[in-house]
C-alpha positions in Angstrom: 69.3 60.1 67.6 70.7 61.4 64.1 74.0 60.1 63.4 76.6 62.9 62.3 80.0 63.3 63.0 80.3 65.7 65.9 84.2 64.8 66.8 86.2 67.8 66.4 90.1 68.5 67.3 90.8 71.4 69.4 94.3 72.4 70.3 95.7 68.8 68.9 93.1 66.7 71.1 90.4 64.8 69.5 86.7 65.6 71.6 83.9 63.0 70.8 81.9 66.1 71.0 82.6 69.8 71.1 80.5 69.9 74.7 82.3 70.0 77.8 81.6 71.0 82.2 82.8 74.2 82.5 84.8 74.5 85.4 82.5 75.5 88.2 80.3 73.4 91.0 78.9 70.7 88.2 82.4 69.3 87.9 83.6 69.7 91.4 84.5 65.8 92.1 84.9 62.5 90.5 81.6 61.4 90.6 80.4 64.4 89.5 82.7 64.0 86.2 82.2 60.2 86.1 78.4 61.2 85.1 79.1 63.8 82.7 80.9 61.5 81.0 78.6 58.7 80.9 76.2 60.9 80.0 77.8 61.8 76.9 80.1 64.9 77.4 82.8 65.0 75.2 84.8 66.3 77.8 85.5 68.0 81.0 87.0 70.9 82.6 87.6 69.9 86.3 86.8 72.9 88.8 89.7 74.9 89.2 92.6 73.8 91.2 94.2 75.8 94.0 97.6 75.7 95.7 98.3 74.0 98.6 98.7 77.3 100.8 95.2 78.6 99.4 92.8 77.9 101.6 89.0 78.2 100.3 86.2 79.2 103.0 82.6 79.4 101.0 80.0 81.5 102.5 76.2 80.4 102.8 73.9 80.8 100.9 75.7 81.5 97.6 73.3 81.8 94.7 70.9 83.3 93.5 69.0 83.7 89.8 67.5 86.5 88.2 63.8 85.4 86.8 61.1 87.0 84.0 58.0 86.2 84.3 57.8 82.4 83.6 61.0 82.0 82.9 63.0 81.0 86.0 67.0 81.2 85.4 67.0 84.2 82.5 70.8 84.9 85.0 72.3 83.0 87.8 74.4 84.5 90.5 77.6 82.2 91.8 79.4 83.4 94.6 81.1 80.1 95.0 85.5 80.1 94.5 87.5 77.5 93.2 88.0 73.9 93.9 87.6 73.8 98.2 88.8 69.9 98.2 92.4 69.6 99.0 95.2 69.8 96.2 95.6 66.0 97.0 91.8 65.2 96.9 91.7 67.3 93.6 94.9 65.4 91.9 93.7 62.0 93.0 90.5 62.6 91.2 92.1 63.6 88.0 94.4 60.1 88.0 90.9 58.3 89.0 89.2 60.0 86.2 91.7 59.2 83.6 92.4 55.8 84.4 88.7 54.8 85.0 87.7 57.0 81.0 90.7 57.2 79.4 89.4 57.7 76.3 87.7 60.8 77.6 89.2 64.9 77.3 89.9 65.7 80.8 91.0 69.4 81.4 92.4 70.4 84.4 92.1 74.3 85.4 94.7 76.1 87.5 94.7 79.0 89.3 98.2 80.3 91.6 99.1 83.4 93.0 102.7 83.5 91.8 105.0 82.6 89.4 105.8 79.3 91.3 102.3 78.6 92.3 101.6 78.7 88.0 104.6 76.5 87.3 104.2 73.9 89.9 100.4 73.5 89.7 100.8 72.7 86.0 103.4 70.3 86.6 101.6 68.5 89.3 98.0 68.3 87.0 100.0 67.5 84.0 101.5 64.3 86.6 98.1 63.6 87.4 96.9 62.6 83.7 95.4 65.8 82.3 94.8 66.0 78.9 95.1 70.1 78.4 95.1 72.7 81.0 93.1 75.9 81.6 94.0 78.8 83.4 91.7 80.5 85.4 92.5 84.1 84.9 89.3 84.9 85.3 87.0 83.8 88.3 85.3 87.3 89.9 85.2 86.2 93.5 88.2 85.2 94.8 89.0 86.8 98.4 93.0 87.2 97.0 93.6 90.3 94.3 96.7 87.7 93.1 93.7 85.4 91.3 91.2 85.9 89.7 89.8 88.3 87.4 92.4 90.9 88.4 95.3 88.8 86.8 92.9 88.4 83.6 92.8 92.4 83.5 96.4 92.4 83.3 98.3 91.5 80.1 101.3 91.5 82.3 100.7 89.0 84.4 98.9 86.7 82.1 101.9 86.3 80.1 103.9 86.1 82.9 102.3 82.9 84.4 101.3 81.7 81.1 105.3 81.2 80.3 105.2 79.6 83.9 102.6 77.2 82.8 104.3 76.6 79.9 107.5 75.9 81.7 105.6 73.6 84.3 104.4 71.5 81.4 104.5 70.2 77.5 100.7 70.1 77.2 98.6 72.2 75.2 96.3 74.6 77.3 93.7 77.5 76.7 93.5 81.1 79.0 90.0 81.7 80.4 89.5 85.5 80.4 87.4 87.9 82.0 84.6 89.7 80.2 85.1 92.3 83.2 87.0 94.7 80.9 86.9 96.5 77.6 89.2 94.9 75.1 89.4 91.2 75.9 91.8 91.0 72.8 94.3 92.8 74.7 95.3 89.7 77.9 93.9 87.3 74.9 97.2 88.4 72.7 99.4 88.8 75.9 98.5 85.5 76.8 99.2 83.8 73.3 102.4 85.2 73.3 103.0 83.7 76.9 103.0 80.3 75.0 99.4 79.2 75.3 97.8 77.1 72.6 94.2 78.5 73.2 91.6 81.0 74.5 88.2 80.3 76.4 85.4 82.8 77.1 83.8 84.1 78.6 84.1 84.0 82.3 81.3 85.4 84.8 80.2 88.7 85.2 80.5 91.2 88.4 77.3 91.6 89.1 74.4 92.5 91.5 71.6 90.8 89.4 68.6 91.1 92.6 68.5 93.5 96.1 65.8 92.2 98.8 63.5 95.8 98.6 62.4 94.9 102.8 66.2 94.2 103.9 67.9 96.5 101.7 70.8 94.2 101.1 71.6 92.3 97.6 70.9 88.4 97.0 72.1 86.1 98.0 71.9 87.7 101.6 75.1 86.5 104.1 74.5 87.6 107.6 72.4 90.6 106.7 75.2 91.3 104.0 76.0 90.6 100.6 78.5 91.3 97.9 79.3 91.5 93.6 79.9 88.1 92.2 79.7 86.5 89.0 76.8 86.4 86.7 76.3 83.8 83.8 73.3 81.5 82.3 71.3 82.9 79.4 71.7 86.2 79.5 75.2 86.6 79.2 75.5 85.0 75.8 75.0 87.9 73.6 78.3 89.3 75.7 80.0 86.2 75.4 79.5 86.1 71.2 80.7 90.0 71.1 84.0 88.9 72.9 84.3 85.7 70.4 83.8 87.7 67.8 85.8 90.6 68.5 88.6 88.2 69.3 88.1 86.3 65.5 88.2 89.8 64.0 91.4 90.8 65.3 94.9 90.0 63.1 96.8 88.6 65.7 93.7 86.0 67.2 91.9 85.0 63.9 93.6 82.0 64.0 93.7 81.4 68.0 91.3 78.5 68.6 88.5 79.0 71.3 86.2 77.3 73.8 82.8 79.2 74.1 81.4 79.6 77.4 78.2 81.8 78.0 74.9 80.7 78.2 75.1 77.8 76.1 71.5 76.2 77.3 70.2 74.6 73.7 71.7 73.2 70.1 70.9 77.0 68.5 72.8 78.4 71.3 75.6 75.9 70.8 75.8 76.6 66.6 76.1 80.0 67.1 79.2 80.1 68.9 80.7 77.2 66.9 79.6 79.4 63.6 81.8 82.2 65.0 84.3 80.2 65.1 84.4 78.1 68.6 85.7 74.6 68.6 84.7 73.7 72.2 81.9 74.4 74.4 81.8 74.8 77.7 78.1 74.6 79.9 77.3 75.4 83.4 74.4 77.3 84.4 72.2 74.8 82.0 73.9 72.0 83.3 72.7 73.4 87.2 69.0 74.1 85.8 68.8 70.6 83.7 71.2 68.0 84.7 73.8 66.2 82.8 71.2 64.6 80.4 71.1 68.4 78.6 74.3 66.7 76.5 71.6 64.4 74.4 69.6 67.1 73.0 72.3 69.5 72.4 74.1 66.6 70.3 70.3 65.3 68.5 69.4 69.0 68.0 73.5 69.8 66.3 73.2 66.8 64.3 69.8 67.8 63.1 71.3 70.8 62.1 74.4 69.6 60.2 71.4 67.6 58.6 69.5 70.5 57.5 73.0 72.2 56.4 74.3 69.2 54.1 77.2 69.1 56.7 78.5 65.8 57.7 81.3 67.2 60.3 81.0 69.5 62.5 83.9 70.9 61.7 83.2 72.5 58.6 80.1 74.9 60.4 83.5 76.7 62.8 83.6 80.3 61.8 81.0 80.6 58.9 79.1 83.8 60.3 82.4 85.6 61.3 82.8 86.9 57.8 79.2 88.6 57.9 79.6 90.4 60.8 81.5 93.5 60.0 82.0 97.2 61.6 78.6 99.2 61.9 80.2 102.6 59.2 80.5 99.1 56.7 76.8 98.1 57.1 74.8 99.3 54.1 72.2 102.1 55.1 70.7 102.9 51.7 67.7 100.9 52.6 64.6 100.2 54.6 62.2 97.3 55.2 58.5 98.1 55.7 56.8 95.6 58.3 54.1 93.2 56.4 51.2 92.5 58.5 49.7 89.0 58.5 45.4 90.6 59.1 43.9 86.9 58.8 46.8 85.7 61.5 46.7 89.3 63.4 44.7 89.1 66.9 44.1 92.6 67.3 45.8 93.1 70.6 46.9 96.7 69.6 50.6 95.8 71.2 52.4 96.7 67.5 51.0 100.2 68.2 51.5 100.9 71.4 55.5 100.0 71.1 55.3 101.7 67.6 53.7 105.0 69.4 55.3 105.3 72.6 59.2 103.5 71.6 59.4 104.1 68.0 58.4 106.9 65.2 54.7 106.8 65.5 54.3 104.5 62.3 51.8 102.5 62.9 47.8 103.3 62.8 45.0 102.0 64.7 41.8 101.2 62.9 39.6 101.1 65.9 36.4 99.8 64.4 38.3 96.6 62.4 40.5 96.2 65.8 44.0 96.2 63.0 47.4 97.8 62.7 48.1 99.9 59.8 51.5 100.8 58.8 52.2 104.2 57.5 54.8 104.2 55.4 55.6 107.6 55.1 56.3 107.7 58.6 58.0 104.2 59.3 61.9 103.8 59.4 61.9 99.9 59.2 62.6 99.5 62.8 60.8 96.7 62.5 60.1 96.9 66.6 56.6 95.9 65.7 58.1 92.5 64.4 59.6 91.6 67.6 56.5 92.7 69.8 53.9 91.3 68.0 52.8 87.9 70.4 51.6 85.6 67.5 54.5 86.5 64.7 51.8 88.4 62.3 54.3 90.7 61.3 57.4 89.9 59.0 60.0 91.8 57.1 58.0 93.3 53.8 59.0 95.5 51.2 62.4 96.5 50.9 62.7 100.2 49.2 65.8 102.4 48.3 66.1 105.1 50.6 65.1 109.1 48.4 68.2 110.0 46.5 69.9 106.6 46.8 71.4 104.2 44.3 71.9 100.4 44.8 75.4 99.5 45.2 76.5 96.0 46.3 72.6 95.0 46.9 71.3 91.5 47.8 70.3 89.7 44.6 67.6 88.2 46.6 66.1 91.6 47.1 66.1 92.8 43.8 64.4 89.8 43.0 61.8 89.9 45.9 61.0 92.5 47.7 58.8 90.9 50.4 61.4 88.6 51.9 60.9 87.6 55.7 62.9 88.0 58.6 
């Protein structure tokens, strides 16, 4: 494996590694987060710890994942709560874990009901040997409207109990908020001002991702019934990168620091949160899919990256894409790109056509003899939907041409200099 620096510091604790357990079923005991560790995780966020009074009955069966084609987990369904061990068995595994890998990040989540639930429970984990703290404002399934996702709707109460927290202990700790609502920055700010030292998104879902067509009911199916719960894996990433970045764009968060959760399942999934400006990242669905060994590509595949980059640390890749993506009235529209057509690599499958004809503007020609696309350009936007259909990648970004009537202001050098650049 390449040798880089992949240590980072987030919220004044040093990770080996930015990758953590999210707080779900893969860290749900200390064996579990004995082998994470071992394995190579830089840290991890034990699953989320209930009060004493809060009893957690699972039902059964309590997954299920949405598939294409060959591709088996493109979204998982978890119906699954917090942390069912007792609040003794949970605390005993934090001390266990941190005096057995005490030079490993362990994060303990909380989630109470009340003010006093908050304040003790950060207290008690704080005892226990935690390193930070996360607070579950978040979790879509809990049977209690006092937890949950319904606390992270509410900037109210996240400040509320994060000034609980903060009175219930001197450690640094991070708000998990719910993607189940329109402005995340809204509880995000709240929360900051509640005294924490951190934000982490995204949270699952509410979803119904499958529905049985013979019973009539959704997946999973519980005594011929079934209910909205939280959705995560791959498909939730592009969600989990608007929040991040949404968050980074506004004044009062540009500085917050963040742990990226989302559908982190590869080392290109992983640099694109930490180039918009995540410091930790947090894995579960892959984790489920994979198994803990998923740590050693991620870290080979990051370092080959920082390789490629001239970066040594991987500090110095946080935030450098937030700067490039900027409000859609900014974006320049005094252009288009023409596709460019590959013919020695094309197959002749016709599907550049077809999606051009029936989903586009009707730019692209069929010579039926020769079995190859044409493009007319008098017709063609530069959708470039062609591009992303084509199976074999024969078609690329071409020429780049100023829209009638239109001057070049603020142009890329590079495409006044070359006007068949690709994708």
């Amino acid at each position: 494996m390449m040798k880089k620096d992949l240590s980072i510091t987030f919220m004044g604790v040093k990770f080996k590694n930015p990758f953590c357990l999210s707080s779900s079923p893969v860290g749900n005991c200390y064996e579990m987060c004995a082998k994470a560790y071992e394995a190579g995780f830089g840290g991890v966020v034990f699953k989320t710890i209930g009060p004493k009074h809060y009893l957690i009955d699972e039902v059964s069966p309590r997954f299920d994942a949405l598939t294409k084609e060959a591709e088996p987990f493109v979204g998982f369904k978890n119906m699954e709560q917090i942390a069912e061990h007792s609040l003794e068995e949970n605390l005993e595994d934090l001390r266990k874990l941190k005096k057995n890998y005490p030079d490993h990040v362990l994060i303990a989540s909380i989630m109470g009901s009340n003010e006093e639930d908050w304040e003790e429970l950060a207290r008690l984990v704080t005892e226990a040997g935690a390193d930070m703290i996360e607070l579950n404002f978040s979790c879509p399934q809990m049977t209690s409207h006092a937890m949950g996702s319904d606390v992270g709707s509410s900037p109210e109460l996240c400040k509320k109990y994060c000034e609980a927290v903060r009175r219930g202990t001197s450690l640094p700790f991070m708000a998990k908020m719910t993607p189940n609502i329109t402005d995340m920055c809204i509880p995000a700010i709240a929360s900051m001002e509640g005294g924490a030292n951190g934000i982490s998104a995204i949270n699952t879902i509410k979803s119904i991702i499958n529905v049985d067509l013979d019973k009539k009911v959704g997946l999973p199916i519980i005594n011929g019934k079934s209910s909205i719960s939280g959705y995560s894996g791959k498909a939730v990433k592009p969600i989990a990168l608007r929040f991040i970045q949404q968050m980074k764009s506004n004044p009062k968060l540009k500085d917050t620091e963040l742990s990226g959760i989302g559908g982190i399942e590869t080392w290109e999934d992983a640099a694109e949160f930490i180039l918009l400006g995540c410091k930790n990242l947090q894995m579960t669905t892959s984790i489920m899919q994979y198994g803990y060994r998923i740590v050693e590509d991620l870290c080979d595949g990051l370092s080959h990256y920082m390789e490629k980059e001239g970066v040594d640390h991987l500090e110095d890749l946080v935030g450098l894409a937030n700067k490039n993506i900027i409000p859609a009235e900014e974006l320049d529209r005094d252009y288009k790109v023409y596709p460019s057509i590959d013919l020695d690599k094309c197959i002749g499958c016709g599907r550049c056509v077809i999606s051009c004809f029936d989903g586009a503007h009707q730019a692209m020609e069929w010579n039926e003899e020769e079995r190859r696309p044409n493009c007319n350009t008098d017709k063609c936007v530069g959708c470039l939907l062609c591009a992303l259909v084509c199976p074999i990648g024969a078609i690329n970004a071409g020429e780049r041409v100023l829209k009638e009537g239109r001057k070049p202001k603020n142009l890329n050098k590079i495409i006044l200099q070359d006007s068949f650049q690709k994708l």
